[in-house]
C-alpha positions as CSV (number, residue, x, y, z in Angstrom):
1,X,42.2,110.1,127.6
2,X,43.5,109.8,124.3
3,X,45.3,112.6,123.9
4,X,46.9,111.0,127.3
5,X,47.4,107.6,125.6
6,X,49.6,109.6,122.9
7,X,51.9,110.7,124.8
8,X,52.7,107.8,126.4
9,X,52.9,106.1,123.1
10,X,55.2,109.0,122.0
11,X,57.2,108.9,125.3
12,X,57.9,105.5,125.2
13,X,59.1,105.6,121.3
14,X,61.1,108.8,122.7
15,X,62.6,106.6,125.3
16,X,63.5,103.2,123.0
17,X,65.0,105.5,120.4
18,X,67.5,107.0,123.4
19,X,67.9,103.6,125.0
20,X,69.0,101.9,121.2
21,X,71.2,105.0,120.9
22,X,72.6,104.8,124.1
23,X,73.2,100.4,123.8
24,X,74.9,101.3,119.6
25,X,77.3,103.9,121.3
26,X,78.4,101.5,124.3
27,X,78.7,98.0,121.8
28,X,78.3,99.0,118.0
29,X,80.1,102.4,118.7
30,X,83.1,100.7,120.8
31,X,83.4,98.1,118.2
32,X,83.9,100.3,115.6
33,X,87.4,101.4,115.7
34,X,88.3,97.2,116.3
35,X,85.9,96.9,113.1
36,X,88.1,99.6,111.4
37,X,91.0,97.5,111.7
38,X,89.8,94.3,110.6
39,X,88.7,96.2,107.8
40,X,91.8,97.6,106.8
41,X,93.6,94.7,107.4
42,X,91.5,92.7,105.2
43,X,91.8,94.9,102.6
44,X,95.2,95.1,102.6
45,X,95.0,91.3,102.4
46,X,92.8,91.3,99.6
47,X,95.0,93.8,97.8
48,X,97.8,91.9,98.3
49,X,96.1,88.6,97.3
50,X,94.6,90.2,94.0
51,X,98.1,91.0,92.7
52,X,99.1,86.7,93.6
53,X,95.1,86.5,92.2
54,X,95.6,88.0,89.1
55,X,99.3,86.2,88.3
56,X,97.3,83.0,88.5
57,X,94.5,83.9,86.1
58,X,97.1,84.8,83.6
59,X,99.0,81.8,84.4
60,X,95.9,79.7,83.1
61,X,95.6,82.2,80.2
62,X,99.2,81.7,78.8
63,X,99.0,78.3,79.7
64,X,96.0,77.9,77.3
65,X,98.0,79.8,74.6
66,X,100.3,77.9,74.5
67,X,99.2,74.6,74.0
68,X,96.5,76.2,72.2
69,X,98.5,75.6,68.4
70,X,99.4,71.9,69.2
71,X,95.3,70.7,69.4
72,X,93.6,69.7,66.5
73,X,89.9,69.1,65.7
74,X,89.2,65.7,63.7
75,X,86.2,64.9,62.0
76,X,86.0,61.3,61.0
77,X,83.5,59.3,58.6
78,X,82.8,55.4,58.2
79,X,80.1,54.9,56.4
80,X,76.5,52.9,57.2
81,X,74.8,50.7,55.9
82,X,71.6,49.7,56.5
83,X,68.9,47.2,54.4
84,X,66.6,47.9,51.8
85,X,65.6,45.1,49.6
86,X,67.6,42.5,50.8
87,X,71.1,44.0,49.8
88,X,73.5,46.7,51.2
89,X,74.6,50.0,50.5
90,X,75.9,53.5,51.7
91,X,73.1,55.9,52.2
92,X,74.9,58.4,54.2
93,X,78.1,58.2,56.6
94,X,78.5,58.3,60.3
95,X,80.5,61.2,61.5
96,X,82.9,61.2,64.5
97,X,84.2,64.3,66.2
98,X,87.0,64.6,68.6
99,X,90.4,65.7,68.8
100,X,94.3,65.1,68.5
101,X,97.7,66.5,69.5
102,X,100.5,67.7,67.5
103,X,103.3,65.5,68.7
104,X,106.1,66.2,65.9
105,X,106.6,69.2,63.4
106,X,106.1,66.8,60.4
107,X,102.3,66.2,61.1
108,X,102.1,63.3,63.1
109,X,99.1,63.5,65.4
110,X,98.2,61.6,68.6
111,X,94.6,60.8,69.4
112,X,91.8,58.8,70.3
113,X,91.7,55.0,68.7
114,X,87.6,55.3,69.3
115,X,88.0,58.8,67.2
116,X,89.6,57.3,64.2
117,X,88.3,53.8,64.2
118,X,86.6,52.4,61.1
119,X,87.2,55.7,59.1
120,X,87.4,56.1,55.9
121,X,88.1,60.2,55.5
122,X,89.8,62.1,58.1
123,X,89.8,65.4,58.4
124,X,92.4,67.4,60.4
125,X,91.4,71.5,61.3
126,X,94.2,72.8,62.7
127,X,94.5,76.4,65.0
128,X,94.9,78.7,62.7
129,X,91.8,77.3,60.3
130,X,93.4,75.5,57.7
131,X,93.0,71.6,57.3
132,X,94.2,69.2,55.8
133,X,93.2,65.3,54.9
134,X,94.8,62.5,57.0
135,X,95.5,58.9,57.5
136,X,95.8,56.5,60.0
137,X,99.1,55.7,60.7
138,X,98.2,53.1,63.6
139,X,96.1,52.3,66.5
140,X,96.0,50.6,69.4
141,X,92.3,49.7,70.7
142,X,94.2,47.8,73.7
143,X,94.9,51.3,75.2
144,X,92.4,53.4,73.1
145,X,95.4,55.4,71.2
146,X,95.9,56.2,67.8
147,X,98.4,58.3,65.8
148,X,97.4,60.2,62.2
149,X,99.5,61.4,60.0
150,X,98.9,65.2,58.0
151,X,101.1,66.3,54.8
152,X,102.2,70.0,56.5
153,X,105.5,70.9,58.1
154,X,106.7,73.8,60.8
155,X,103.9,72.5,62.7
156,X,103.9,73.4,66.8
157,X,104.4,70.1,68.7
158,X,102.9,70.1,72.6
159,X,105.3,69.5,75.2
160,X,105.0,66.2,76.7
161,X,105.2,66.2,80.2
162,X,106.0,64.0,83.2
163,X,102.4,62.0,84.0
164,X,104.3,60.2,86.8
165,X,105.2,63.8,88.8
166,X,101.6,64.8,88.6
167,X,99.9,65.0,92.1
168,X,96.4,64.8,93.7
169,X,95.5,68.3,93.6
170,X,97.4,69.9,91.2
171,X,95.4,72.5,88.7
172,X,95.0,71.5,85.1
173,X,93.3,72.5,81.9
174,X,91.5,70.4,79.2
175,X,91.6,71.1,75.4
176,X,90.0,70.5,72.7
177,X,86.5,70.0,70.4
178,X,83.5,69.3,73.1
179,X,80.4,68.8,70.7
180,X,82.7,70.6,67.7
181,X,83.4,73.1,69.9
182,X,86.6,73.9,68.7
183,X,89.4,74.7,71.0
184,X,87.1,74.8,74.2
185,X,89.3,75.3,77.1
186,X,88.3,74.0,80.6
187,X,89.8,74.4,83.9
188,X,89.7,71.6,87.3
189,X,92.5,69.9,89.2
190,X,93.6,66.5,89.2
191,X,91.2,64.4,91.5
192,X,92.8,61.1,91.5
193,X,95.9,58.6,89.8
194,X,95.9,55.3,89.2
195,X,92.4,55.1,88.7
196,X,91.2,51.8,87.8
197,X,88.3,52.7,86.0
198,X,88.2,49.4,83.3
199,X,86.7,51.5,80.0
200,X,90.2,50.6,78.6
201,X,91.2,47.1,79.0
202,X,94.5,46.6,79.6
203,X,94.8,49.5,80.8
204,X,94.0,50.8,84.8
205,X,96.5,53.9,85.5
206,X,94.2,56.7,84.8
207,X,94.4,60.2,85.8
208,X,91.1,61.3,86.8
209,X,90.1,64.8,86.5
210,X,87.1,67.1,87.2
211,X,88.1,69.5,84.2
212,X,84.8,69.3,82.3
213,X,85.3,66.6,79.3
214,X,82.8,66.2,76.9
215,X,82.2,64.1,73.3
216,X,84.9,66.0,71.3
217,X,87.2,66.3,73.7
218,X,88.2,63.2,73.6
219,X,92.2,62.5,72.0
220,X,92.3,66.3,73.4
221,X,95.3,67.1,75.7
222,X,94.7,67.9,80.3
223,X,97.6,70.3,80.7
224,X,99.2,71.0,83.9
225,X,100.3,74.8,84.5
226,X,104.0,74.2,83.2
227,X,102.2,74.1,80.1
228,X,102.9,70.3,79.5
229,X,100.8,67.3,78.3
230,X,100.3,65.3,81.4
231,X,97.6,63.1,80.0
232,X,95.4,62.6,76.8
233,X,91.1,63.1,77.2
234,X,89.7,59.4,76.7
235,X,86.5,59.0,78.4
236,X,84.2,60.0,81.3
237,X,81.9,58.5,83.8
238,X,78.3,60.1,82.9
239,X,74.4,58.6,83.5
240,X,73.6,61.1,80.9
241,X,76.5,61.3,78.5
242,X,77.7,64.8,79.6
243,X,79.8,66.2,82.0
244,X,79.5,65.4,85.6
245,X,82.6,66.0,87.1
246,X,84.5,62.4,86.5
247,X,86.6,62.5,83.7
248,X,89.9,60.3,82.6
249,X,92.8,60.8,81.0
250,X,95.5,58.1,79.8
251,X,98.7,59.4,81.9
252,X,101.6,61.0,79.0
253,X,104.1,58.2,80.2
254,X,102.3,55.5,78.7
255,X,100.5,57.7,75.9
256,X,104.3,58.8,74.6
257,X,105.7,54.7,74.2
258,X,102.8,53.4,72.8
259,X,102.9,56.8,70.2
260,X,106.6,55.8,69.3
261,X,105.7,52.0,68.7
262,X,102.7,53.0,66.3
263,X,104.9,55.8,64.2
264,X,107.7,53.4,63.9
265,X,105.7,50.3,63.8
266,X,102.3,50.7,62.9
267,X,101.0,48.5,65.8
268,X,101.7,47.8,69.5
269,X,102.9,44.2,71.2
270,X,102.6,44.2,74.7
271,X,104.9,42.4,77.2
272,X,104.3,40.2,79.0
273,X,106.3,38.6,82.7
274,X,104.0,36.0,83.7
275,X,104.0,36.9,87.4
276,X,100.9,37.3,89.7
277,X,101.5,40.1,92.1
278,X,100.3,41.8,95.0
279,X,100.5,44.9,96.4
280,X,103.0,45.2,99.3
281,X,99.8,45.8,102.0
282,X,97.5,44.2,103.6
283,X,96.4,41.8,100.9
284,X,100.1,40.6,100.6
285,X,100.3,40.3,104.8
286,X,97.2,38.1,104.1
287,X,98.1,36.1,101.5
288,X,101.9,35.3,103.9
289,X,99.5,34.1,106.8
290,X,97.5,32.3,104.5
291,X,100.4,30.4,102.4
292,X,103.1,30.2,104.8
293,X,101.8,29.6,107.9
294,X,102.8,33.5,109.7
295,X,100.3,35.5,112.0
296,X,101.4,39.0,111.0
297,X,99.2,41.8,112.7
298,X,100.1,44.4,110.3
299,X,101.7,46.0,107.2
300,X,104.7,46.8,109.4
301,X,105.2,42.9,110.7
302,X,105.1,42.5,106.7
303,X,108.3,45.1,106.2
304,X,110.2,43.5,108.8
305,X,109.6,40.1,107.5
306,X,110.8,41.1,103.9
307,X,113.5,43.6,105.2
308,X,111.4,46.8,103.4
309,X,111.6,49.9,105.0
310,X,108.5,51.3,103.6
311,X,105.6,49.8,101.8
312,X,106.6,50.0,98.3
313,X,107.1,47.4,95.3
314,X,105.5,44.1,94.3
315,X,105.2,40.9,96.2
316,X,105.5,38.1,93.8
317,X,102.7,35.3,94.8
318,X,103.1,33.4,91.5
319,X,104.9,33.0,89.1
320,X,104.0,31.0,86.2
321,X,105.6,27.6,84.4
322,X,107.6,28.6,81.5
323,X,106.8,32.4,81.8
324,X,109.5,35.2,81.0
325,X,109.1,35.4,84.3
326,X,110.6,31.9,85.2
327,X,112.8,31.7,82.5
328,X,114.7,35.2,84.0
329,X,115.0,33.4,87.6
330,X,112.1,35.5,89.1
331,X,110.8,33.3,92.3
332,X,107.4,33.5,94.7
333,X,108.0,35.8,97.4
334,X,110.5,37.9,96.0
335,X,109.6,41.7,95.9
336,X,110.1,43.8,92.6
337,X,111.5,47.0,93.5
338,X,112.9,48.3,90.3
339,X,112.3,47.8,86.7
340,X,114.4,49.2,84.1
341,X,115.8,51.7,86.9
342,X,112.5,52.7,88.0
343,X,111.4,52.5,91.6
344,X,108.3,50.4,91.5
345,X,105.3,51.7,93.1
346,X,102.4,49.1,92.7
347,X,100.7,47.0,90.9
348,X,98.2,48.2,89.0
349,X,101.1,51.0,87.7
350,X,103.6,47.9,87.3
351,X,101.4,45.9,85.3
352,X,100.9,49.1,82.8
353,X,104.9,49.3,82.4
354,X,105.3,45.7,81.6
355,X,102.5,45.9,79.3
356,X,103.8,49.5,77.4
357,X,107.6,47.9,77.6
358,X,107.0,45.3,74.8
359,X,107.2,42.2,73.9
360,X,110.7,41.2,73.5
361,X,112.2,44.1,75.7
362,X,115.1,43.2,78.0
363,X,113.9,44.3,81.1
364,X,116.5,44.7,83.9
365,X,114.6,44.0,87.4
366,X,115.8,44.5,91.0
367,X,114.4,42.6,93.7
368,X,114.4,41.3,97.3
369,X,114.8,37.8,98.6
370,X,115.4,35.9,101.2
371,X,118.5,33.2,101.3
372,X,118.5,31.3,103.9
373,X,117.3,34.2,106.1
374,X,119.0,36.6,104.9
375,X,117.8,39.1,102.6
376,X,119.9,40.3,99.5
377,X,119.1,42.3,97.0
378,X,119.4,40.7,93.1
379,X,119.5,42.1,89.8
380,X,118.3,39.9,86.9
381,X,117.2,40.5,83.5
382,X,114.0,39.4,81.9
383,X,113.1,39.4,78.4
384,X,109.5,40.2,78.4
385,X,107.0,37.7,76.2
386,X,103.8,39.1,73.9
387,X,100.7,39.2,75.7
């Protein structure tokens, strides 16, 4: 009886193993030649994807050389003080580290006003390991900039790029000192413009990054893979101090004016218009209904109205008695649609160019109104106040 239950044990085994060979030649076995295919056509694809893959990684490595000799590490020192016996005195100093930018040949360096604040030694290490002793030409706490000057020459200055062409999604790379890590490169892309993030007042056109930025990097440059400055490392968003993905960077256009106002001047003024603005949305369609009586449905009602095509510029909802503003002929309910040339955008990115324009620059300013129902287009010129 056992002997019998054996063999039906073995037969059956016998039989699955014939039936499973039988089922992988009809599916697995057909399938194989389609599987074949795929194969090779993925490879192919990978091949051909490596080469592309492999251009890009150098790309990023080149990049990083070449900004690599235009980034500084800075080590600054304020001393502090603390009591002992009812009087004062320096018992050991507070050292700050971040990082700067080469931004002439001369020595002059661009960095962080929160890097250099309140120091009294600077120290400058440049690439190749030699440093030098610097001072602070000027700062700007407004925008959290400052520029320090070194005594060498035939120094490599970064390229400064175009902050304004940068786009949502495009790659970049972050240099600089993260925890006196010196010349740390990092990589990430460009998460968002315009940011209003408010650790700078005065100033809300950020570009935010997820390129890992740390203490040290700050003053440090984000490259974009033309090998240009695009912005300048300031600050992140962190509940533990570190990296966690949110990092900003003030934008190169407005980094580069207030750098040529503290070289040549030593301090910054900002302009001032005197305007309240809105954007050309649905906060401005609201604010129509609200004032002048209209019952606009959308954005688009709004364009018609003002005789935009497209949703772009400042609507003027005030302007202010005896501002620049005034004084230059600007009225409520015109729409600012160029300044100095420029196609305005917005207003968070308006109120930054008014601001980095100066007080006392002649600013020459298009806009739209409406005379007697028609609408013409004016050119006027303003001479910005000091904020």
């Amino acid at each position: 009886m056992v002997a019998y239950k054996r063999f039906v044990l073995l037969a059956a085994l016998l039989a699955g193993v014939g039936i499973g060979f039988i089922m992988s030649r009809m599916f697995w076995g057909r399938g194989t030649s389609a599987q074949d295919v795929d194969n090779s056509g993925l490879k192919t694809e990978i091949d051909r994807l490596q080469k592309s893959a492999a251009d890009f990684q150098k790309l990023f490595v080149l990049t990083a050389k070449l900004v690599a000799p235009s980034v500084v590490n800075i080590r600054s020192t304020a001393p502090m003080f603390f009591t002992d016996r009812d009087w004062f005195r320096s018992r050991f100093e507070n050292e700050q580290i971040g990082s700067g930018l080469v931004v002439s040949d001369d020595g002059y360096i661009l960095t962080n006003n929160h890097v250099v604040q309140g120091a009294q030694g600077i120290q400058v290490m440049l690439h190749d390991g030699r440093e030098f002793v610097g001072r602070t030409v000027g700062t700007d706490p407004v925008m959290d900039l400052a520029v320090v000057k070194i005594d060498a020459t035939e120094l490599r200055p970064a390229l400064l790029g175009d902050s304004d062409s940068v786009q949502v999604g495009d790659w970049v790379i972050a240099v600089g000192s993260p925890f006196g890590l010196d010349h740390s490169v990092t990589a990430g892309i460009v998460s968002a413009k315009e940011r209003a993030k408010g650790a700078v007042p005065g100033h809300e056109g950020f570009l935010q990054t997820d390129a890992a930025i740390n203490p040290g990097n700050s003053g440090g440059p984000l490259v974009n893979m033309k090998g240009e400055v695009v912005g300048i490392n300031t600050s992140i968003i962190s509940q533990r101090g570190g990296f966690q993905g949110i990092g900003f960077a003030i934008p190169t256009n407005s980094a580069r004016v207030i750098m040529q106002k503290l070289i040549a001047d030593g301090k910054v003024s900002r302009g001032y218009m005197g305007i309240r603005m809105l954007n050309v949305g649905i906060e401005a369609v609201e604010f129509v209904n609200r004032q002048y009586g209209y019952s606009l449905k959308s954005v688009q009602d709004l364009l018609n109205l003002l005789g935009l095509k497209e949703a772009r510029g400042v609507f003027i909802a005030d302007v202010l008695k005896g501002s620049p503003a005034q004084k230059g002929g600007l009225l409520e309910g015109d729409v600012i649609t160029e300044f100095d040339g420029v196609q305005v955008e917005e207003a968070t990115s308006f109120r930054n160019t008014i601001a980095v324009a100066g007080a006392g620059h002649t600013a020459r300013v298009k806009v739209i109104r409406d005379v007697r129902g028609e609408k013409k287009e004016l050119a006027l010129e303003i001479q910005l106040g000091a904020q």
